[in-house]
C-alpha positions as a Markdown table, in Angstrom:
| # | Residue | x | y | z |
|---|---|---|---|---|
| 1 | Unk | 113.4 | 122.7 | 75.5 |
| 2 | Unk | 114.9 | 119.8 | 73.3 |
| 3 | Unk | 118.0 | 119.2 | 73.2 |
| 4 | Unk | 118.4 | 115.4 | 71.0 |
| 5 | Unk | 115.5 | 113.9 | 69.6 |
| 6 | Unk | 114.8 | 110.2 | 68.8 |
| 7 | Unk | 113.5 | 109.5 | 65.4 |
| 8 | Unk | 109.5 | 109.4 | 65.2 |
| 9 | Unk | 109.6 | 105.4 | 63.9 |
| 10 | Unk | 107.1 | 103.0 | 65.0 |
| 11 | Unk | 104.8 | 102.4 | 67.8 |
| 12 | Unk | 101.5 | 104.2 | 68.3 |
| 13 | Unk | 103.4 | 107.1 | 70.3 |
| 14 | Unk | 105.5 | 108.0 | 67.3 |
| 15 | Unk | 102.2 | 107.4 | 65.4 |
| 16 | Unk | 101.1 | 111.0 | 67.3 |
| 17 | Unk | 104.2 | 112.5 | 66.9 |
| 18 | Unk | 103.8 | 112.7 | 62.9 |
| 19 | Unk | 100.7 | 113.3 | 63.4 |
| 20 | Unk | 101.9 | 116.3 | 64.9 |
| 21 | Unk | 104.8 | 116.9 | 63.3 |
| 22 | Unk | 107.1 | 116.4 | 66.3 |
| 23 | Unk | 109.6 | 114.4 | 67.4 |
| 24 | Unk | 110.6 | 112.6 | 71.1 |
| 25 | Unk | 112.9 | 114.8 | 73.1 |
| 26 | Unk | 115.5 | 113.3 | 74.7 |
| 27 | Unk | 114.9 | 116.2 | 78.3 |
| 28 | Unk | 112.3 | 113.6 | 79.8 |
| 29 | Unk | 114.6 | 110.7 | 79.8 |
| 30 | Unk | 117.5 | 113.2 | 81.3 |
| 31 | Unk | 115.1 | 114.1 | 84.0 |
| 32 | Unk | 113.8 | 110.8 | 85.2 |
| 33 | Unk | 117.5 | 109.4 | 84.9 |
| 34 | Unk | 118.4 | 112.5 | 87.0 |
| 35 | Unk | 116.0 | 111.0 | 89.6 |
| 36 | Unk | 117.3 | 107.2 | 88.8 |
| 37 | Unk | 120.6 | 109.0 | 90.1 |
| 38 | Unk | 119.4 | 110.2 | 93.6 |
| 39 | Unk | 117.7 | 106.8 | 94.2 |
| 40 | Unk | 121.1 | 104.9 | 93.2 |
| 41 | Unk | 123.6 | 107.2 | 95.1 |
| 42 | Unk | 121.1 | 106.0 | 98.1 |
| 43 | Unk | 120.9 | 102.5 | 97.5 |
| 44 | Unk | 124.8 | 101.6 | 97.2 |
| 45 | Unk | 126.5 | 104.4 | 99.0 |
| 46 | Unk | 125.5 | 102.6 | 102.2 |
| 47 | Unk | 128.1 | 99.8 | 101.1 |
| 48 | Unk | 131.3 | 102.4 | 101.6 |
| 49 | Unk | 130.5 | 103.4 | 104.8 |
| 50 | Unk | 130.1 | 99.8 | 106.3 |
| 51 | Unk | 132.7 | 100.0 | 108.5 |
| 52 | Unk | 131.9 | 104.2 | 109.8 |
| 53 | Unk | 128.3 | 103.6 | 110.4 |
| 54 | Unk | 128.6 | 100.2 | 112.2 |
| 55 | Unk | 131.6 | 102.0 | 114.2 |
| 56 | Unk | 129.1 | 104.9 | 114.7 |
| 57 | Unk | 126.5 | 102.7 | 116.3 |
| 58 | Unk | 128.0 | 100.2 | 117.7 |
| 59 | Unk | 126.9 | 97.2 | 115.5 |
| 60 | Unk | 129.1 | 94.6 | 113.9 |
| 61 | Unk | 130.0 | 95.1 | 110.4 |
| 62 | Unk | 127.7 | 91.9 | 109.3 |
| 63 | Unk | 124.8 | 93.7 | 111.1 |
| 64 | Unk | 125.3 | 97.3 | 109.7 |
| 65 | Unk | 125.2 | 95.0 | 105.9 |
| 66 | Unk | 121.9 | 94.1 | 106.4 |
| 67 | Unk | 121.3 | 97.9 | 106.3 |
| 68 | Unk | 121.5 | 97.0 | 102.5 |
| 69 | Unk | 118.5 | 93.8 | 103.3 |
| 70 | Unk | 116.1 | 95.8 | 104.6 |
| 71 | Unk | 116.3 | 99.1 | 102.2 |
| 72 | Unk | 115.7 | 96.0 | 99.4 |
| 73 | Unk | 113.1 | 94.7 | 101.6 |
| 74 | Unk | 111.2 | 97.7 | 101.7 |
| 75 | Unk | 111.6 | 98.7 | 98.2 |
| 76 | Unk | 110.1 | 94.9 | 97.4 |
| 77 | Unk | 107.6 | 94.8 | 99.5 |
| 78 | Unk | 106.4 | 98.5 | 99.7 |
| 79 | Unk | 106.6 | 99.0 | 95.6 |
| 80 | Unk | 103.9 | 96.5 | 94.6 |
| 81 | Unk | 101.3 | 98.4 | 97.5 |
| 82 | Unk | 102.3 | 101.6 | 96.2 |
| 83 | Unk | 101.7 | 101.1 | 92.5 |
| 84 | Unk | 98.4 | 99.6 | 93.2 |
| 85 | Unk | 97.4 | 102.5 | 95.7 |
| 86 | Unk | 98.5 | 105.3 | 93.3 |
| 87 | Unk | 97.3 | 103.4 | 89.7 |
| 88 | Unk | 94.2 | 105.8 | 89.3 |
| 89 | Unk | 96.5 | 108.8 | 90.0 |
| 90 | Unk | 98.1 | 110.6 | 87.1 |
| 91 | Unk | 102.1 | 109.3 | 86.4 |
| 92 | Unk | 103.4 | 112.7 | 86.8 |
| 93 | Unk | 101.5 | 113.4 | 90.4 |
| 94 | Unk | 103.1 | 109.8 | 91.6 |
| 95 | Unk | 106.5 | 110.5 | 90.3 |
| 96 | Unk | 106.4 | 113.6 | 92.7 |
| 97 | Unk | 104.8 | 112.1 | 95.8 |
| 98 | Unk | 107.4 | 109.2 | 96.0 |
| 99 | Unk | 110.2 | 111.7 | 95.6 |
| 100 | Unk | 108.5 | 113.6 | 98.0 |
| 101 | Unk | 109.2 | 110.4 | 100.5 |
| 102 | Unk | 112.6 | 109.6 | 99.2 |
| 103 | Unk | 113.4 | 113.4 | 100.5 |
| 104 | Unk | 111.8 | 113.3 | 103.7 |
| 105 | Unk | 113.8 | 109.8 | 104.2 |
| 106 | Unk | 116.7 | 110.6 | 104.2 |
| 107 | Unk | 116.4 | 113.6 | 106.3 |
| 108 | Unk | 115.3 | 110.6 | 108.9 |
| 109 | Unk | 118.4 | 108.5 | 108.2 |
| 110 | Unk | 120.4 | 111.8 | 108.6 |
| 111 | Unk | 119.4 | 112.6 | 112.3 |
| 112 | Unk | 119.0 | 109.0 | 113.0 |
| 113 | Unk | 120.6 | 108.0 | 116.6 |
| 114 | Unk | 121.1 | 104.6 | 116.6 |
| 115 | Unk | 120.5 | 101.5 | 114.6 |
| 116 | Unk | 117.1 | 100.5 | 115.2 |
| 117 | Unk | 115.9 | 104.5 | 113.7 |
| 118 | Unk | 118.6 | 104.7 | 110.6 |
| 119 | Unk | 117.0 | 101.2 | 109.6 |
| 120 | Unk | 113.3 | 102.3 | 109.9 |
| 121 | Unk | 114.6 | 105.3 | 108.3 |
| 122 | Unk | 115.8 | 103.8 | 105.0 |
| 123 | Unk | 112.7 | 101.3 | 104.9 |
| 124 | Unk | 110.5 | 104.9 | 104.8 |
| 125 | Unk | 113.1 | 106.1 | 101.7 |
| 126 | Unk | 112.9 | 102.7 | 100.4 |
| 127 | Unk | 109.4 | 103.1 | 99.7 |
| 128 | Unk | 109.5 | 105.1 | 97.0 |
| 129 | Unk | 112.5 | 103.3 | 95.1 |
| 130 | Unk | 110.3 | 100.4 | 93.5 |
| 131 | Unk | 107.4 | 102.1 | 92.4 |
| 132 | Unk | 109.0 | 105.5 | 90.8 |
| 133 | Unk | 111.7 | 103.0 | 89.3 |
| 134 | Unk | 108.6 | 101.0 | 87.7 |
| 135 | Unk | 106.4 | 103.7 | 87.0 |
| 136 | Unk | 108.9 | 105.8 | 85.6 |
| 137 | Unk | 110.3 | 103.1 | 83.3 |
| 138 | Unk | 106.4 | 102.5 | 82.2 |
| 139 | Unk | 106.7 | 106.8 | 81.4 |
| 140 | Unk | 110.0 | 106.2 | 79.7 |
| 141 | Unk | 108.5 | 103.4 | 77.0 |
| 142 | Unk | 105.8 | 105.8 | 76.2 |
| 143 | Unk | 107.6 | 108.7 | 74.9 |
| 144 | Unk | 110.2 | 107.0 | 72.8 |
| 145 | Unk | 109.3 | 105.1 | 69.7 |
| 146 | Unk | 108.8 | 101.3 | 69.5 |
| 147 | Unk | 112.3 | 100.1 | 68.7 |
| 148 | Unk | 114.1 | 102.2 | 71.2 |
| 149 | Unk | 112.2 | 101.1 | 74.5 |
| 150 | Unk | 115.3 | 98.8 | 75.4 |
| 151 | Unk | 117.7 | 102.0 | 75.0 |
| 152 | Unk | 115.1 | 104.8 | 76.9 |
| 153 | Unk | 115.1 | 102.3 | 79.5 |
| 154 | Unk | 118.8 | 101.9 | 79.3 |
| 155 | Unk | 118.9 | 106.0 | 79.5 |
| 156 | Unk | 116.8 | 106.3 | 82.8 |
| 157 | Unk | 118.6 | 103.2 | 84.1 |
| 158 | Unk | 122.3 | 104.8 | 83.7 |
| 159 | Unk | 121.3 | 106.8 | 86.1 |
| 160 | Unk | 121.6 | 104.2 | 88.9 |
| 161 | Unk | 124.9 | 102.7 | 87.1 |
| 162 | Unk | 126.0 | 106.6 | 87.4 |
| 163 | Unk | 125.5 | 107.0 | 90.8 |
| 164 | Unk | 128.2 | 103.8 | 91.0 |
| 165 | Unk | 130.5 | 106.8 | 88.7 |
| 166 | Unk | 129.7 | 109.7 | 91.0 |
| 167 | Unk | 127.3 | 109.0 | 93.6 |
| 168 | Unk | 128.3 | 106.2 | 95.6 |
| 169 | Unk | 132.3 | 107.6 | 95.3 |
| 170 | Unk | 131.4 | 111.1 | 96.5 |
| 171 | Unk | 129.4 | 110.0 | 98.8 |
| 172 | Unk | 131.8 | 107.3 | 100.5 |
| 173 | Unk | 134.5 | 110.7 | 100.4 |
| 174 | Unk | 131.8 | 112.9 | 102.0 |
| 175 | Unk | 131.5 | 110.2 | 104.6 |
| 176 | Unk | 134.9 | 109.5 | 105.2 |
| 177 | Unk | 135.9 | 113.2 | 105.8 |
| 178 | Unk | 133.0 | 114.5 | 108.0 |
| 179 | Unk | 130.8 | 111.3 | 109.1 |
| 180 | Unk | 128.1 | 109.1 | 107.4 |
| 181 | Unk | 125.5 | 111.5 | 108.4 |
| 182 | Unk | 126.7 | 114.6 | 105.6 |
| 183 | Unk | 126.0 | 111.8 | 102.7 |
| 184 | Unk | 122.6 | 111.1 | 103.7 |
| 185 | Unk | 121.9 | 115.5 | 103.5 |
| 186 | Unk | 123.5 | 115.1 | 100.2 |
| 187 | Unk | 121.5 | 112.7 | 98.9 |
| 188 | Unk | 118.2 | 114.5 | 100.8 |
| 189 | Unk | 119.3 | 117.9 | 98.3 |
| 190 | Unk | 119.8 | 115.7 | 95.3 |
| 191 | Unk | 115.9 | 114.5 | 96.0 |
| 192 | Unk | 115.1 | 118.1 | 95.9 |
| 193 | Unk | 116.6 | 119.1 | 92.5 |
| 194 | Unk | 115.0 | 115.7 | 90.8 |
| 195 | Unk | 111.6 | 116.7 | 92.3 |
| 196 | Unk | 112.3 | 120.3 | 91.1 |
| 197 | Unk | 113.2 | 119.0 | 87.2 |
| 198 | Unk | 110.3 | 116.2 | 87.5 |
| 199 | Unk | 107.8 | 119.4 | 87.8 |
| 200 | Unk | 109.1 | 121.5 | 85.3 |
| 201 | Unk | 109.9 | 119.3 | 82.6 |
| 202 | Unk | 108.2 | 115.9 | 82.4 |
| 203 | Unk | 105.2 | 115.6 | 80.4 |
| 204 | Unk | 102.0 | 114.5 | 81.8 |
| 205 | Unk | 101.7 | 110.5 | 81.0 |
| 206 | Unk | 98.3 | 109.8 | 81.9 |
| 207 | Unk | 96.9 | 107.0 | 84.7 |
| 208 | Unk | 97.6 | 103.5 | 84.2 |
| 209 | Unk | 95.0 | 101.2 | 83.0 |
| 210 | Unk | 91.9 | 100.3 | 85.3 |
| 211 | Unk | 92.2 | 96.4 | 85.1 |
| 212 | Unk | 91.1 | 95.6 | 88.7 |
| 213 | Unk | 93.1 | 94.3 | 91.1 |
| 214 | Unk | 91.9 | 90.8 | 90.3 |
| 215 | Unk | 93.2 | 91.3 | 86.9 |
| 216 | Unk | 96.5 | 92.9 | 87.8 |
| 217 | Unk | 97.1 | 89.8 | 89.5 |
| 218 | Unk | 96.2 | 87.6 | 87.0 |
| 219 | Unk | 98.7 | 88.9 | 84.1 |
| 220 | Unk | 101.8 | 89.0 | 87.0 |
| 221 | Unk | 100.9 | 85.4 | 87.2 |
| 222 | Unk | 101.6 | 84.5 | 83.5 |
| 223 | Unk | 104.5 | 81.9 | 83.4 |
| 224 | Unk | 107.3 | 84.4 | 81.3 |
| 225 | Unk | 106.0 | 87.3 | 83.7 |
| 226 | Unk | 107.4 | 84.9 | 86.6 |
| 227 | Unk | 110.4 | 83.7 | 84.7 |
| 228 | Unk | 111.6 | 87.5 | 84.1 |
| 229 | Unk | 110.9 | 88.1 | 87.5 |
| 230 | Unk | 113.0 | 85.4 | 88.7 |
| 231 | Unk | 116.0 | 86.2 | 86.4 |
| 232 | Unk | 115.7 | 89.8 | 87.9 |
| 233 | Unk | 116.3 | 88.4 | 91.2 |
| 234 | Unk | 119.2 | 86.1 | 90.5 |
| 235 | Unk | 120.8 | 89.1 | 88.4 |
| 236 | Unk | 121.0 | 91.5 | 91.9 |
| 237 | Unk | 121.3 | 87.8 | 93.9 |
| 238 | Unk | 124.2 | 87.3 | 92.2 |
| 239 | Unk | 126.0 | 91.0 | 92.4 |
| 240 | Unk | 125.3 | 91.9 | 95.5 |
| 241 | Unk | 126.1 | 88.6 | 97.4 |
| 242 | Unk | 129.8 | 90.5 | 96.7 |
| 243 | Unk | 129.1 | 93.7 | 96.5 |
| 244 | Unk | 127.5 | 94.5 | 100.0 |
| 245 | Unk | 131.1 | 93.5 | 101.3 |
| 246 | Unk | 133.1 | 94.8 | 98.8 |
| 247 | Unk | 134.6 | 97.7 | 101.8 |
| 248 | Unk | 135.7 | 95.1 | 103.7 |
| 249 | Unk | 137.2 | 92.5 | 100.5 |
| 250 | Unk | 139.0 | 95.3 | 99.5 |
| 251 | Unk | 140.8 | 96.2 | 102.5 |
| 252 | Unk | 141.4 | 92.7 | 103.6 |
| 253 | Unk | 141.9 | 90.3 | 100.9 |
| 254 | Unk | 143.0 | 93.4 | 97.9 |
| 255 | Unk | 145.1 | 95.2 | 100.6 |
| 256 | Unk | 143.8 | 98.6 | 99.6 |
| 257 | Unk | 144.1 | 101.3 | 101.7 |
| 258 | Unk | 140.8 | 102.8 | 102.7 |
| 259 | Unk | 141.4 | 106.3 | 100.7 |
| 260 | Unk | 141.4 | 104.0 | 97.9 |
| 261 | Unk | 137.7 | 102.5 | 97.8 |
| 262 | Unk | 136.3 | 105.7 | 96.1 |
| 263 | Unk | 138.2 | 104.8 | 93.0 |
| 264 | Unk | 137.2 | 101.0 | 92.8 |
| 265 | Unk | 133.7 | 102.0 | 93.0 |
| 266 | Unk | 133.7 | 104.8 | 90.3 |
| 267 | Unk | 135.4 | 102.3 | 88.0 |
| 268 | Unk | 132.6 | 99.5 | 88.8 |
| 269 | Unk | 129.9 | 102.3 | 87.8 |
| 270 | Unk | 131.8 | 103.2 | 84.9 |
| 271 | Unk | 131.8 | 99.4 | 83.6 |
| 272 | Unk | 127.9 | 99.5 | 85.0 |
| 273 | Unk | 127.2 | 102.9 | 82.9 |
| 274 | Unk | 129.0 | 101.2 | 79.8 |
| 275 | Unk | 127.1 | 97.6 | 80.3 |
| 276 | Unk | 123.7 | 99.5 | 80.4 |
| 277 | Unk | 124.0 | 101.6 | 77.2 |
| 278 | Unk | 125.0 | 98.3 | 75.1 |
| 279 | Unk | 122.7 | 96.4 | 76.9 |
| 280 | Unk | 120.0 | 98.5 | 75.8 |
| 281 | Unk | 121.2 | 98.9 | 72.4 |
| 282 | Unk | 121.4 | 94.5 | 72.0 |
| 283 | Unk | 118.3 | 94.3 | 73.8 |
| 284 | Unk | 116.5 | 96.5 | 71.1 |
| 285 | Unk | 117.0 | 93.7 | 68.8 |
| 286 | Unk | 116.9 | 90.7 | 70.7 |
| 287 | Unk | 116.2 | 91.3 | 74.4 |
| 288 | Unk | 116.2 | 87.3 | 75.3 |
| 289 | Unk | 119.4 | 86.4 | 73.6 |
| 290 | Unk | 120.9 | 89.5 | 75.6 |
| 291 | Unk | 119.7 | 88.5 | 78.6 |
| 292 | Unk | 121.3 | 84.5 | 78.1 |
| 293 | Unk | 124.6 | 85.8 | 77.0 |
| 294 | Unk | 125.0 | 88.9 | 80.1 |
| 295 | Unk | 123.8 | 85.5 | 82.6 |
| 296 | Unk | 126.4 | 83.3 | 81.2 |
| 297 | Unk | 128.9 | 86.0 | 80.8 |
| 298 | Unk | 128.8 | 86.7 | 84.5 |
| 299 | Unk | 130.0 | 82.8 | 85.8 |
| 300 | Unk | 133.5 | 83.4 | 84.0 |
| 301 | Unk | 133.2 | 86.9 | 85.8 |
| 302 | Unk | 132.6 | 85.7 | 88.6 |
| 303 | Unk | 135.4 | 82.8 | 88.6 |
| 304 | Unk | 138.0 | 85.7 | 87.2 |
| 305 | Unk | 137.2 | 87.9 | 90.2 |
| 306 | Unk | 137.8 | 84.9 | 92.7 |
| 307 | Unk | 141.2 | 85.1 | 91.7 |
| 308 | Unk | 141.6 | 89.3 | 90.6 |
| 309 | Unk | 140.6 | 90.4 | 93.8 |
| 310 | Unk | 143.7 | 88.9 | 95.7 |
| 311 | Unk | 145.9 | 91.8 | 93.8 |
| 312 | Unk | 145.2 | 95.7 | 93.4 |
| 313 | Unk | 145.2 | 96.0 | 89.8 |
| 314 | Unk | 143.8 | 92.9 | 88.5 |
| 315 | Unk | 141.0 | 93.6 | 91.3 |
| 316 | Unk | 140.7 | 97.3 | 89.6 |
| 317 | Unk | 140.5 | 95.9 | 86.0 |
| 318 | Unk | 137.4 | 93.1 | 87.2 |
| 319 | Unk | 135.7 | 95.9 | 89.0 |
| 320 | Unk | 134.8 | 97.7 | 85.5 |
| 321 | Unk | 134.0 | 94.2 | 83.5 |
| 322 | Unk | 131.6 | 92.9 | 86.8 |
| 323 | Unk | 129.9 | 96.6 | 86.6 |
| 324 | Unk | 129.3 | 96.0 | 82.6 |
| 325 | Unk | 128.5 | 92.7 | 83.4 |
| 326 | Unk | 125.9 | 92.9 | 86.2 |
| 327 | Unk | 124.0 | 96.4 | 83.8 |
| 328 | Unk | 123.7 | 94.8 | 81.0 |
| 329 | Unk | 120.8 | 92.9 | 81.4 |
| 330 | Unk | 118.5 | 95.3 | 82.9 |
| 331 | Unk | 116.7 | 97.0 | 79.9 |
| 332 | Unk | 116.3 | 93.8 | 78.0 |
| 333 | Unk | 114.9 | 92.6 | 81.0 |
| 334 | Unk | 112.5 | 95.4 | 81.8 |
| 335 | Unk | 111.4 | 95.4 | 78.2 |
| 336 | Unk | 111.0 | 91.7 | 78.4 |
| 337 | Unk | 108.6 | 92.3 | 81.4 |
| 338 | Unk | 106.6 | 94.6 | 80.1 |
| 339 | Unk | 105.9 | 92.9 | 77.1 |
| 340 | Unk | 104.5 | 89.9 | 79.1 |
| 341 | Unk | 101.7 | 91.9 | 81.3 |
| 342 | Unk | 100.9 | 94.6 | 78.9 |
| 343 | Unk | 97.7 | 94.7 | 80.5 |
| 344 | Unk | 99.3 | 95.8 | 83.8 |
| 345 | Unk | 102.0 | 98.0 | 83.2 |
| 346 | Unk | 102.5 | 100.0 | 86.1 |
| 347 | Unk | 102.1 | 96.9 | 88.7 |
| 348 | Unk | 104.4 | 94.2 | 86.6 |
| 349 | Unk | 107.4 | 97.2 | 86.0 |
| 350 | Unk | 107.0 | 97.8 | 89.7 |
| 351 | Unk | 107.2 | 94.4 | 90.9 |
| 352 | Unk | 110.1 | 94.2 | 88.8 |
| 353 | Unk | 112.2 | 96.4 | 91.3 |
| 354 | Unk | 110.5 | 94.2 | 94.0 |
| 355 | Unk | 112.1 | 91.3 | 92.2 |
| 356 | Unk | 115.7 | 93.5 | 91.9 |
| 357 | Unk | 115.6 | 94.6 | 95.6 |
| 358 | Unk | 114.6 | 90.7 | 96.6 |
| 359 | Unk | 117.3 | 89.7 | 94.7 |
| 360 | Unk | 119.3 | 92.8 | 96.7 |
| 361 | Unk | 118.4 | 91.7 | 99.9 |
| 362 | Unk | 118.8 | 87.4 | 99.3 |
| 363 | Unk | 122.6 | 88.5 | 98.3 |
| 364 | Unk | 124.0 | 89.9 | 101.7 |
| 365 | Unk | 122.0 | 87.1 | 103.4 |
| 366 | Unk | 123.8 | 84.3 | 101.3 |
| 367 | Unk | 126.7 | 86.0 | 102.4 |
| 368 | Unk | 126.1 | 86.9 | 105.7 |
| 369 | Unk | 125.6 | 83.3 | 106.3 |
| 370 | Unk | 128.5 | 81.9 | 104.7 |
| 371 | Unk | 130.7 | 84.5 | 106.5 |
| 372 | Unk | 128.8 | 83.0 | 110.0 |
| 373 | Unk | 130.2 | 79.9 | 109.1 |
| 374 | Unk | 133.8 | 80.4 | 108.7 |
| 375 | Unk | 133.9 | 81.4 | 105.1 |
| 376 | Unk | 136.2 | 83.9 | 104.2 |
| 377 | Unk | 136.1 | 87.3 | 102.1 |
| 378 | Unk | 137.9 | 85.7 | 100.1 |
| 379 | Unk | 135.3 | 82.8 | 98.8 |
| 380 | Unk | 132.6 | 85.4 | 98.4 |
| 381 | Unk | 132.7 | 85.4 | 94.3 |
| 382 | Unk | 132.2 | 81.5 | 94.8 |
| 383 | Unk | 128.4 | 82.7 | 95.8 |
| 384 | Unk | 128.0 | 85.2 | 92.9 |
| 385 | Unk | 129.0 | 82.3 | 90.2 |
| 386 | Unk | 126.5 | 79.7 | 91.3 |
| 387 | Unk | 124.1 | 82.6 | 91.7 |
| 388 | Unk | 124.7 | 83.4 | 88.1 |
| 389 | Unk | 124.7 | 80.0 | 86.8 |
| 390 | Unk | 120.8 | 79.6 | 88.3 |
| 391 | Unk | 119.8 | 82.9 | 86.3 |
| 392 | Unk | 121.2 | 81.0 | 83.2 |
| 393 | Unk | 119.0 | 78.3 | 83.9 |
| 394 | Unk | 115.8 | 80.5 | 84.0 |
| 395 | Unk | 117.5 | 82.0 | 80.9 |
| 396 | Unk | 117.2 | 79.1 | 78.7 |
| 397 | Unk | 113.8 | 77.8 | 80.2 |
| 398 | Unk | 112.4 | 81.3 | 79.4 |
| 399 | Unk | 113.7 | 81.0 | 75.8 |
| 400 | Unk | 112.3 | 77.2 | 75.4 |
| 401 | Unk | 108.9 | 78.7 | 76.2 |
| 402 | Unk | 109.1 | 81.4 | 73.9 |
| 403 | Unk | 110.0 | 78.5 | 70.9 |
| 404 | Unk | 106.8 | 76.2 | 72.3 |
| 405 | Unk | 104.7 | 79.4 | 72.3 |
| 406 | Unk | 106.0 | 80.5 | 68.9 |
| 407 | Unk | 105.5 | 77.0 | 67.3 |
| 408 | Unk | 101.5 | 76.7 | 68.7 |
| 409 | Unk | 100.4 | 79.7 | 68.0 |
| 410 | Unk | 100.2 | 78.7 | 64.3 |
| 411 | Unk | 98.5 | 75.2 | 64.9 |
| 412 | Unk | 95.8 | 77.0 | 67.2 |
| 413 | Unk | 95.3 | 79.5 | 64.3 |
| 414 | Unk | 94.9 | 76.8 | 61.8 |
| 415 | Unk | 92.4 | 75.1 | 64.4 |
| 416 | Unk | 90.7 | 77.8 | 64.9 |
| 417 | Unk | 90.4 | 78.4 | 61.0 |
């Protein structure tokens, strides 16, 4: 079944599909986004039902955040191990055994009676959220002609800035009305139908390339493999040092009533779902010149929201340009990533979402901190701005490689001449 089709243009994939006659259908990307979806609904609905689940079990609000830490945690530490133990196993099979654990997960966090269980419960669904991310973007490059890798990664990716859209609102509602528990069955089913689409329609992508461990290593080590690592980190760093709290902001320094959070976080995805489309589309052409300008856009963002949130509509308004703000460095940076450690695909796209989900968990810490310590709500964007203005540091230092890189390579040609 095809329903769009990329144009068969450059790259050695497109090289087989005029070979063939054929062109890239867009039902592969839908599916793997579909999947992107389920793991994103999981990964931020957790942050609307702060105040239910903590009431639930008995935990301070502060304590039931780092909920958020060690789901991140376990996606960055538990990725990298997975992609290494799965590398000789076909793309396809993997995609289906980590959806496989993000289903039985949840049905863990569902029945889960008290703190210490619902956290080792979303460390087990965590598990699968790095590599399949990784893995799947690695699938995602390979079926989509050279100068659209930036935009198929933008496609899978939307489905985590959806789940902000649909996801994460429906399932704060669903939590609201009949208890935390019914979101975390929800999100269990949606597992289901992505595992069920995953079978029937993705192609089979191979195995990753047998490098050796050793070697794997080696190219994650590269100096722009690091850098883009880094800048992954301070991207989520920066977000989520706000966004874990954003429940409690709202009600207390917005004033919003509680029946009113759904919408703030459906209009933050939309901005996200918005941000990732023309982020892939920019980073297409120039993925490091959109990944300085979505940094350095964020610090005014950031300093805006300091003062938006304090009202209902201004905070409303800011919710969708943060969302656009945050997405729309994430395909130029996966691109970017990949391009660095082509020798180690699989590993460096997986350790990638380590670097998000570090960046995921470092955030509420920050903040968690701060709060400790007398800061208010209030101050929070404060964090997210200086956050931001380190990832435009990296930025620049990545780029000034790049020129030093581009300027030798000729005077080493010439030598070697």
């Amino acid at each position: 079944m095809q329903l769009v089709s990329f144009p068969a243009r450059g790259g050695p994939q497109s090289e087989r599909n005029r070979a063939e006659g054929k062109s890239v259908s867009i039902l592969p990307l839908v599916t793997l986004t579909l999947a992107a979806f389920a793991i994103g609904t999981t990964e931020f609905s957790i942050q609307g039902l702060l105040p239910e689940v903590a009431a639930d079990l008995q935990v301070s609000i502060p304590d039931a955040g780092l909920l958020v830490t060690d789901y991140a945690l376990g996606v960055s530490i538990g990725g990298p191990i997975i992609a290494i133990a799965t590398n000789n196993l076909r793309r396809k099979t993997t995609l289906l055994l980590l959806m496989g654990i993000f289903i039985a997960g949840h049905a863990f966090c569902a029945m889960a009676q008290s703190y210490t269980v619902l956290m080792i419960a979303r460390v087990v669904a965590s598990l699968c959220h790095g590599a399949f991310m990784g893995i799947g973007s690695v699938v995602a490059v390979s079926i989509v002609p050279e100068d659209r890798r930036a935009s198929a990664i933008a496609l899978m990716w939307g489905g985590i800035a959806a789940a902000n859209i649909f996801g994460v609102p429906a399932g704060a509602a669903l939590g609201h009305e009949f208890g935390w528990r019914w979101t975390f069955w929800a999100i269990a089913a949606l597992g289901i139908v992505a595992a069920t689409a995953i079978t029937i329609w993705l192609p089979d992508a191979g195995r990753g390339p047998r490098t050796g461990l050793v070697g794997e290593i080696r190219h994650l080590l590269r100096l722009q493999v690091m850098l883009s690592l880094a800048l992954g980190l301070f991207s989520c760093a920066a977000t989520f040092s706000v966004f874990t709290f954003i429940a409690p902001v709202l009600f207390e320094v917005t004033g919003i009533p509680a029946t009113s959070l759904p919408y703030y976080l459906l209009v933050f995805g939309l901005g996200g779902v918005i941000g990732m489309q023309v982020g892939g589309r920019f980073g297409d052409q120039a993925a490091m010149a959109s990944i300085i300008g979505g940094f350095s856009a964020a610090i005014p963002v950031y300093l805006i929201l300091f003062v938006a949130l304090r009202s209902p509509t201004p905070a409303l308004i800011m919710m969708f340009v943060w969302g656009c703000a945050f997405y729309f460095v994430a395909g130029p940076l996966q691109v970017r990533v990949v391009d660095a450690a082509r020798e180690a695909p699989n590993l460096v796209s997986t350790v990638m979402q380590s670097s998000f989900n570090l960046g995921i968990a470092i955030g509420p810490i920050v903040s968690a901190t701060a709060l400790s310590h007398g800061m208010r709500y209030a101050l929070l964007p404060i964090c997210g701005g200086v956050l931001a203005a380190i990832g435009v540091v990296l930025a620049l230092w990545s780029a000034a490689v790049d020129r030093r890189q581009t300027v030798a390579a000729p005077v080493q040609s010439g030598a070697a001449g």
